[in-house]
N, C-alpha and C positions, 0 to 999 in steps of 0.2 A: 504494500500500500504506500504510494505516494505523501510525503506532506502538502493538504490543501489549504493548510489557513493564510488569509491573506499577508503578502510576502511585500518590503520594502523594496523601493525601487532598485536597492542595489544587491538584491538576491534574486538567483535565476535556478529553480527547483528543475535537473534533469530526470533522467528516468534512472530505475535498479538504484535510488538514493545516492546520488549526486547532486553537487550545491557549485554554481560558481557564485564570486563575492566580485562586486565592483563598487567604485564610489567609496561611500564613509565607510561600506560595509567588510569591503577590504582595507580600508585602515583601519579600522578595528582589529582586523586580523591582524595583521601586524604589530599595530601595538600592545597587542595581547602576548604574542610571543616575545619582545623587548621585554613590555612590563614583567613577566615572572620570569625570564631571564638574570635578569638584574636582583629580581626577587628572592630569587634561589641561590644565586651564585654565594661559594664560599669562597674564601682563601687553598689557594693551592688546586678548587676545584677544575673542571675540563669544560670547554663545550666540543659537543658537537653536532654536526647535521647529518641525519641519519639517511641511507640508499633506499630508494621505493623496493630494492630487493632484496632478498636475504635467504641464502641458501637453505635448500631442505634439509641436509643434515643440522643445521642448528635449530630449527624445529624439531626435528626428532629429538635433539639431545637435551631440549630445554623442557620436554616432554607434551609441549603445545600440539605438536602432529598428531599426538598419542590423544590428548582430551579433549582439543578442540578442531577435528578436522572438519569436519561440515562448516568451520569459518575461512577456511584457508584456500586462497585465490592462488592456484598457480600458474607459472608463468610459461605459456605454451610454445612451440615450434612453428614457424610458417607453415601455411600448407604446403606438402610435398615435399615435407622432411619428417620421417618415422623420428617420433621421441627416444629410439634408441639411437636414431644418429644422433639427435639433437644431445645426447646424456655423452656420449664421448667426444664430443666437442667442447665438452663446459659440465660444469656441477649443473646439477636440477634445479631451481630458482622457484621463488614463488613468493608473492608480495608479503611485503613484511609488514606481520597485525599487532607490532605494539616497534617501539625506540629502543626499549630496555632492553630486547634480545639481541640486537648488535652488541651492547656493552657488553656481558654476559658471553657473546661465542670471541668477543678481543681477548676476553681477560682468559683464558680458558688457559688451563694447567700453570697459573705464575703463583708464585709466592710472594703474597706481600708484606709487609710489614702490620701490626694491629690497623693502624690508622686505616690506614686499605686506602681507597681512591670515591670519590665522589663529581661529580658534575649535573650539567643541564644538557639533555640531548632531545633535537627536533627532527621530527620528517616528516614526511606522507607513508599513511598504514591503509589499509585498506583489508576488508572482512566481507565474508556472504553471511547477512544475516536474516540469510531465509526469507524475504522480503519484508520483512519487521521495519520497516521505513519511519515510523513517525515519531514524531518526539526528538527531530534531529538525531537519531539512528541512522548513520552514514554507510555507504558499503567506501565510501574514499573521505578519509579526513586524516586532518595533520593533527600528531601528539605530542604534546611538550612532555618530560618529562626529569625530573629532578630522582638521581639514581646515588644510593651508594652500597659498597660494598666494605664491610671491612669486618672486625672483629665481633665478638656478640655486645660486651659491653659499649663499644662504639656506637653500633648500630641502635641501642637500645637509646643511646643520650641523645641517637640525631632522633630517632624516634621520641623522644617527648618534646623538642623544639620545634621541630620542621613544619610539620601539620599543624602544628600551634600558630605557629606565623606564619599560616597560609589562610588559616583563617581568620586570623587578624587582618590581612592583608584585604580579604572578602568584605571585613565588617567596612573599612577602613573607605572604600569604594564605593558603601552605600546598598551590597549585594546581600540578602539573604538567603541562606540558606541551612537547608539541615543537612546535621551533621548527622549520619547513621552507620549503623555496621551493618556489613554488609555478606553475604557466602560469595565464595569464588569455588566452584569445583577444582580448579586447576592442582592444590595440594592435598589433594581428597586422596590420591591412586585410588585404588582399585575399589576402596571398601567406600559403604554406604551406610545413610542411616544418624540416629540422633546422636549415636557415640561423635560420627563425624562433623556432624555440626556442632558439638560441644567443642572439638578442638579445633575450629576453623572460628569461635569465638573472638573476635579483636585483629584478626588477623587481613579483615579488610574493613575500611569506612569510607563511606562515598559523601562529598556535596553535592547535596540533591535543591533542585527548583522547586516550585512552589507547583508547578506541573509533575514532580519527581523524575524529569530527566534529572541523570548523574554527569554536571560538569569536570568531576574530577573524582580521585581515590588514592586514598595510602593506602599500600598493601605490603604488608609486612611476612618475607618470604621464610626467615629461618635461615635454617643452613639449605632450601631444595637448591638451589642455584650453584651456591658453591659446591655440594655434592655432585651436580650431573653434567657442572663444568670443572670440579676438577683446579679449585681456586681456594686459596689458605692465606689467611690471616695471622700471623705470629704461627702459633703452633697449633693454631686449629680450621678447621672446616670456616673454610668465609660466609658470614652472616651477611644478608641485603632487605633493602627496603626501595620501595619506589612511590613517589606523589604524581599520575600520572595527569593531563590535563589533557580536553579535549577542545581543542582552539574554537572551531565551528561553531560549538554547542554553547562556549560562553559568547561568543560572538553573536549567536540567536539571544540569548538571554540580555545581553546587552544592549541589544536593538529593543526587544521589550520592554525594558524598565528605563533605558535612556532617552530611545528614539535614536532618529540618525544623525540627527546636530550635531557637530561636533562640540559646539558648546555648550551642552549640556551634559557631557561626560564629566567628570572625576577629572581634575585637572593633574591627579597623580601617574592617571595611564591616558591622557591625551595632551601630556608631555612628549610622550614615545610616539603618539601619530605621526606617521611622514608629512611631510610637505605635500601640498596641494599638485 
C-alpha cells in the first residue's frame, strides 16, 4: 500500500515505497544528517558514508540473511548472464538494510584495545517490506547511525549517555516523542516464546510519533556482533550498541509539526540547512 495522505510540494511518493525530496524538503534532509552528525560525534570518533552494497557473506555472518531474508534486496546480473557467471566474476552483492553492518564486517577479527572505536556512519539501505508502505515504511531510505564497539563496561557508560542526549536533543527541537522498548527478533536465534522476550527486555527502545512511526532506536547488541565477527576488546569478546536514525521519516515528521518554512524550524538544525 502506497502513502496517500496529502504530501508537500516538495515530496514526490513513487511506487514499491519510494520518496524523492526536493525544495525545503530536501534541506531538511540534509540538515538532518549535519545536525546528528555533529550531535553524535565524539573525540577520536570516525565518520563514515556507507556503499548502497554490501556483500552476502557479511549478511550471512552478521546472521541478518539467516532472520531476516524476506527483507533482503539482492543485487542481480544483466540479462544474459547466469548468476553463476555473474558469482565468479565478483562476491554476490545485495543492498545493504542497515550502516552498522559495514562497520561490523571492517572491524572483523582485530583486536582492540577496551576503549574499542566509535563513530557516525550514513548511507542508503534499502529493505522489501512486503508492501507495508505506510507510515513512511520505505523499501529505499538513508540511515544515520551512531555505532560503537568496545569493551562491556565501555559500552555500558556510552549506553547510559548517548540515548540520553538524543533525546535531549528531540526535547530541545520542540519534537515529541515516546520513548519505548521495543523486540527485535534479530538476537532471539532459534528459540521462541516468553522466556525470549524476557531476555530481549531493554535490549531495544525506539522514538516513536504520535502516529507511532519509529524515527529512531538504540539497540543494544551484547557480545552477538563481536562473537560472529570475531572482534575483542582488551581481553574479551567486543560489546556494541547502535542509535540508529531514519532520515526520511524524521524528515516526514518534521514537515508535520514545522511545515516547510524554513523559518519556522528550530534555529538549532536550520543552522545546518544549505544555502538556497
Amino acid at each position: 500500500m502506497m502513502h496517500r495522505t496529502p504530501e508537500p510540494a516538495g515530496l514526490r511518493w513513487g511506487p514499491e515505497g519510494t520518496l524523492s525530496l526536493a525544495g525545503n524538503a530536501e534541506r531538511l534532509w540534509l540538515s538532518w544528517i549535519l545536525y546528528l552528525r555533529r550531535l553524535l560525534h565524539r573525540p577520536e570518533g570516525f565518520h563514515m558514508w556507507t556503499p548502497a552494497l554490501i556483500e552476502q557473506r557479511a549478511l550471512e555472518r552478521s546472521g541478518y540473511a539467516d532472520h531476516f531474508p524476506q527483507n533482503v534486496l539482492r543485487a542481480v546480473p544483466q540479462p544474459g548472464i547466469s548468476e553463476k557467471a555473474a558469482t565468479r566474476s565478483g562476491p554476490s552483492l545485495a543492498l545493504s538494510p542497515a550502516s552498522c553492518l559495514h562497520v561490523y564486517d571492517r572491524l572483523a577479527g582485530m583486536r582492540m584495545s577496551e576503549p574499542g572505536t566509535h563513530g557516525v556512519v550514513c548511507g542508503p539501505c534499502a529493505r522489501y517490506e512486503g508492501g507495508r508502505w505506510e507510515q513512511g515504511r520505505l523499501s529505499q531510505f538513508t540511515m544515520l547511525e551512531w555505532v560503537a564497539v568496545a569493551s562491556e563496561s565501555v559500552i555500558a557508560e556510552l549506553d547510559r549517555t548517548v540515548p540520553t542526549s538524543v533525546s535531549e536533543a528531540f526535547a530541545r527541537l520542540g519534537l515529541e516523542f515516546d520513548v519505548v522498548e521495543a523486540t527485535d527478533p534479530f538476537f532471539a536465534g532459534d528459540q521462541s516464546g516468553s522466556a525470549v522476550i524476557q531476555r530481549m527486555t531493554g535490549a531495544k527502545s525506539e522514538w516513536r510519533t504520535r502516529a507511532g512511526s519509529a524515527v529512531a532506536s538504540a539497540n543494544r547488541h551484547g557480545e552477538a556482533y563481536g562473537e560472529r565477527f570475531d572482534i575483542r576488546a582488551g581481553d574479551s569478546t567486543a560489546h556494541s550498541i547502535c542509535v540508529a536514525f531514519g532520515i526520511e521519516r524524521l524528515v516526514l515528521e518534521s514537515l508535520d509539526v514545522w511545515g516547510e518554512r524554513k523559518e519556522a524550524w528550530p534555529q538549532e538544525l536550520s543552522a545546518h540547512a544549505p544555502l538556497p
